[in-house]
N, C-alpha and C positions, 0 to 999 in steps of 0.2 A: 350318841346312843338314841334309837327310836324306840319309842313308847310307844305300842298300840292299844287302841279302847279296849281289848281283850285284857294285856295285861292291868290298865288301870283297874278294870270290874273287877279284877280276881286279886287287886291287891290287896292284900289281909296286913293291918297293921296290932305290934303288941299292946296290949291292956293295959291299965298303970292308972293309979291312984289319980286323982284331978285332972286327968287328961283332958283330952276331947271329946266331945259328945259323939260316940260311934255311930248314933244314925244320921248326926249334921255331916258328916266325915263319909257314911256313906253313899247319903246322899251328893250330896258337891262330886264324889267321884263318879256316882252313876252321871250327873249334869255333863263332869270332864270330859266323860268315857263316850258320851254321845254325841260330844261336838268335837272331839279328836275322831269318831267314827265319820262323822258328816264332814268334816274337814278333810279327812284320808280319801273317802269319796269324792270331794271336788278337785282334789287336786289329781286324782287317779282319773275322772272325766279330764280336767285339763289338759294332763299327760296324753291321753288317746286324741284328745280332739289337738294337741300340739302336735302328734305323730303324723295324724290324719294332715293338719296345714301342710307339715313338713314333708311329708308325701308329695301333697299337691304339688305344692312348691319347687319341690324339685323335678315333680310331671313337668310344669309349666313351664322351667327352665331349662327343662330340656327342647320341648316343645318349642320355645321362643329360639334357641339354639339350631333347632330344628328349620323354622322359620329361616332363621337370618343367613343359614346355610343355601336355603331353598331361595330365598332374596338371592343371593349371591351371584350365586349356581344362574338364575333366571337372567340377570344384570348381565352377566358375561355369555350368555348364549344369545342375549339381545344386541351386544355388540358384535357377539360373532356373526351374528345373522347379518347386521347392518352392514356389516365389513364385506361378508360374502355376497350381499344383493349389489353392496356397492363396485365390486368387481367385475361381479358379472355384468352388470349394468355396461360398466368401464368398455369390459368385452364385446360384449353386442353395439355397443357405439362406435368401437373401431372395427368391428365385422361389415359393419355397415357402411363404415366411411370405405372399408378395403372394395366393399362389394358395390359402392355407389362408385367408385374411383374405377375401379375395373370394367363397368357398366359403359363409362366414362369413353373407355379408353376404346374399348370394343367398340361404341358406336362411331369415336373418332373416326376408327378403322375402315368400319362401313361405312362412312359418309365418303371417306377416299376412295373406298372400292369402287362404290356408286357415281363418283366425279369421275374418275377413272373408266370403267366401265359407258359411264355415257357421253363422255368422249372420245370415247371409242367406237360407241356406236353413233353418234353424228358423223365421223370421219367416213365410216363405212354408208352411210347413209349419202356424203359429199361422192363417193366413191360411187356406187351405186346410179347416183343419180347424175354422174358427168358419166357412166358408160350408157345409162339410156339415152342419154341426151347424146352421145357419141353415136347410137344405135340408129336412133331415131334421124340422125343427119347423114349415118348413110342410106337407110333406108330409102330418105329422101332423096340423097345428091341419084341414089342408082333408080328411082320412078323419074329425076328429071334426066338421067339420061335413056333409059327409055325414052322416052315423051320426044328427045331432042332428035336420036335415031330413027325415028317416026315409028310409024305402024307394024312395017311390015316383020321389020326386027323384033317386036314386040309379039306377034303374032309367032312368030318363031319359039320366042321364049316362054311363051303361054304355054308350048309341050314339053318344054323341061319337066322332068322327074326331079323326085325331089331330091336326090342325088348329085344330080346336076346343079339345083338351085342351093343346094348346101354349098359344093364347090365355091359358086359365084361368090356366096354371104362370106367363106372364105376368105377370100380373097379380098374383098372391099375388107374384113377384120387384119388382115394384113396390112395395107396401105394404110388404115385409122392408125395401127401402130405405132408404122413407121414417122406420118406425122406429126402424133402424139410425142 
């Protein structure tokens, strides 16, 4: 049962032959009444200021809850991240090696085409240069037969058209042919 300073102030007790002194009686109840009041008061302040911790307390725990979720949550997006740089990573190292290899292979290719190719054009170049040298020997063997013919032959063949002198050139690329 709770007593409050209200009802102590207003408790009226009965009268009776040698009692007790009703103003020592009233006073000590008015004393009770004011420290059961100031009493009722701190502990009604402790009560609010407990609710208020408890409040907090549980802001904060959640808040910390909050936290260690957001910890969490951040921990496992930082491994995901690592995860994912590190594949990618992975990826463009073997893009690289695909595309250094292929680079590779390509220029293999072109350096064969190019060995190829220029061996092919020194052949045509041996080619080329045994038909002038072929050219040039008959040129010469037909000025020494001129020359051998004497003059007057020569003097003949000075009016050839060029028609005529194609024919001859002809003919000497015939004989180179034949003993070629």
């Amino acid at each position: 049962m709770k007593i409050t300073s209200w009802e102590v102030k207003n408790q009226k007790f009965k009268k009776k032959f040698k009692g007790y002194d009703p103003t020592e009686v009233d006073n000590f109840l008015e004393i009770l009444a004011g420290e059961i009041e100031e009493g009722t008061k701190e502990i009604n302040l402790s009560r609010e200021k407990l609710s208020s911790l408890e409040a907090k307390l549980s802001e904060y725990q959640n808040m910390e809850q909050t936290l260690q979720t957001v910890v969490l949550t951040t921990q496992k997006t930082a491994e995901e991240l690592k995860k994912n740089a590190e594949k990618e990573a992975e990826l463009f190292v073997r893009e690289a090696q695909l595309r250094s290899q292929k680079l590779l292979e390509e220029s293999g290719s072109r350096v064969s085409e190019l060995k190829r190719e220029i061996s092919e054009l020194k052949n045509l170049k041996e080619a080329y240069v045994l038909k002038f040298k072929s050219m040039l020997d008959l040129h010469k063997n037909l000025l020494e037969s001129l020359e051998q013919e004497g003059g007057s032959r020569f003097e003949k063949k000075k009016d050839l058209t060029d028609e005529e002198m194609q024919k001859i050139l002809n003919e000497f690329d015939k004989k180179e042919k034949k003993e070629s």
